[in-house]
C-alpha positions as CSV (number, residue, x, y, z in Angstrom):
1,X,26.2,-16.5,-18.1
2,X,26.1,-13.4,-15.7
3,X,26.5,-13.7,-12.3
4,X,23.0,-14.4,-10.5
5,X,21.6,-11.1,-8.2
6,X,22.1,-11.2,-4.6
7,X,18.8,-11.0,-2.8
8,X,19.1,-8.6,0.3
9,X,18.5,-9.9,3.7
10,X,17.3,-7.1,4.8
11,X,13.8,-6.7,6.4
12,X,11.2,-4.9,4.3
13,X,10.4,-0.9,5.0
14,X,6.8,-2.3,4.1
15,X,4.5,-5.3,3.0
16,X,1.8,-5.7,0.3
17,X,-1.2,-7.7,0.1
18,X,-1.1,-9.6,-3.3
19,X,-4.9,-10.1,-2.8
20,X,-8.1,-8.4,-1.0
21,X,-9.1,-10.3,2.0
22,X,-11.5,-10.1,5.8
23,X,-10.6,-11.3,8.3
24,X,-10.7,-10.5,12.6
25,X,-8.1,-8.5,14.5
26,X,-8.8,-8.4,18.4
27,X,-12.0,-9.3,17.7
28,X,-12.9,-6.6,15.2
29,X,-13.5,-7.3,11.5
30,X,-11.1,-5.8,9.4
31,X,-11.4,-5.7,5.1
32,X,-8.3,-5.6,3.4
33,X,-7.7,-4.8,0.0
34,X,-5.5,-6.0,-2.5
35,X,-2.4,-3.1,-2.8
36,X,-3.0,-2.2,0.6
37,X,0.1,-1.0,2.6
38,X,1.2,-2.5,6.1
39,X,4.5,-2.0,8.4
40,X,6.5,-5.2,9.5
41,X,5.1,-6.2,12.7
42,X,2.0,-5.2,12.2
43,X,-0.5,-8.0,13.9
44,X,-2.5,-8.0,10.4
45,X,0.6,-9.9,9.4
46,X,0.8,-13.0,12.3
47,X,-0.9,-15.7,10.4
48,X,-1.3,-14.2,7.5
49,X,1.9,-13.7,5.4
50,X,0.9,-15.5,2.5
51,X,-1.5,-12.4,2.2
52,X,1.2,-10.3,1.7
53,X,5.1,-10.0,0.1
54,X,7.6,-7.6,0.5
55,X,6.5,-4.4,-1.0
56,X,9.3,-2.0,-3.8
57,X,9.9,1.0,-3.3
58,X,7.4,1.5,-7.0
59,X,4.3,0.2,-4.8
60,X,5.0,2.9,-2.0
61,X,2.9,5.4,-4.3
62,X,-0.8,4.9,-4.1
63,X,-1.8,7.9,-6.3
64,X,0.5,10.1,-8.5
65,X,1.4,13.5,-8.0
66,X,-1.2,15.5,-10.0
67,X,-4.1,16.7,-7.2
68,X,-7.4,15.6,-9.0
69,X,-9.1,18.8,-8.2
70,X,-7.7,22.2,-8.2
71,X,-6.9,23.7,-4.2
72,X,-8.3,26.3,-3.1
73,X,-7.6,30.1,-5.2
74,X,-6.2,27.5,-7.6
75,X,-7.2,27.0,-11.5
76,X,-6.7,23.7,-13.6
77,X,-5.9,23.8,-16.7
């Protein structure tokens, strides 16, 4: 059997929400949606974790590389 993988300790660089949600920050709604990106410490997070996990480094990308319309003096293909 091979050896079991040691989970890190370390803190998260970021967390995810695993689902879309509302809720009130300092007394302002706020709307957030599932894949949505937030720092440790963030107040969104007091209360709320279960909202959220620790986020990989794969879910740091919201939209690939390729621009969806061509810059300016620029042509698509």
């Amino acid at each position: 059997m091979p050896p079991a993988k040691k989970q890190s300790k370390a803190k998260p660089e970021l967390y995810i929400a695993n689902q879309s949600f509302s809720t009130m920050l300092d007394g302002e709604p706020i709307g957030v949606h599932k894949g949505d990106l937030v720092a440790p410490g963030h107040p969104i997070l007091k209360g709320r974790m279960n909202f959220f996990e620790p986020a990989e480094p794969k879910d740091y990308v919201k939209f690939g590389l390729e621009s969806a319309t061509a810059a300016p003096g620029e042509k698509r293909d």
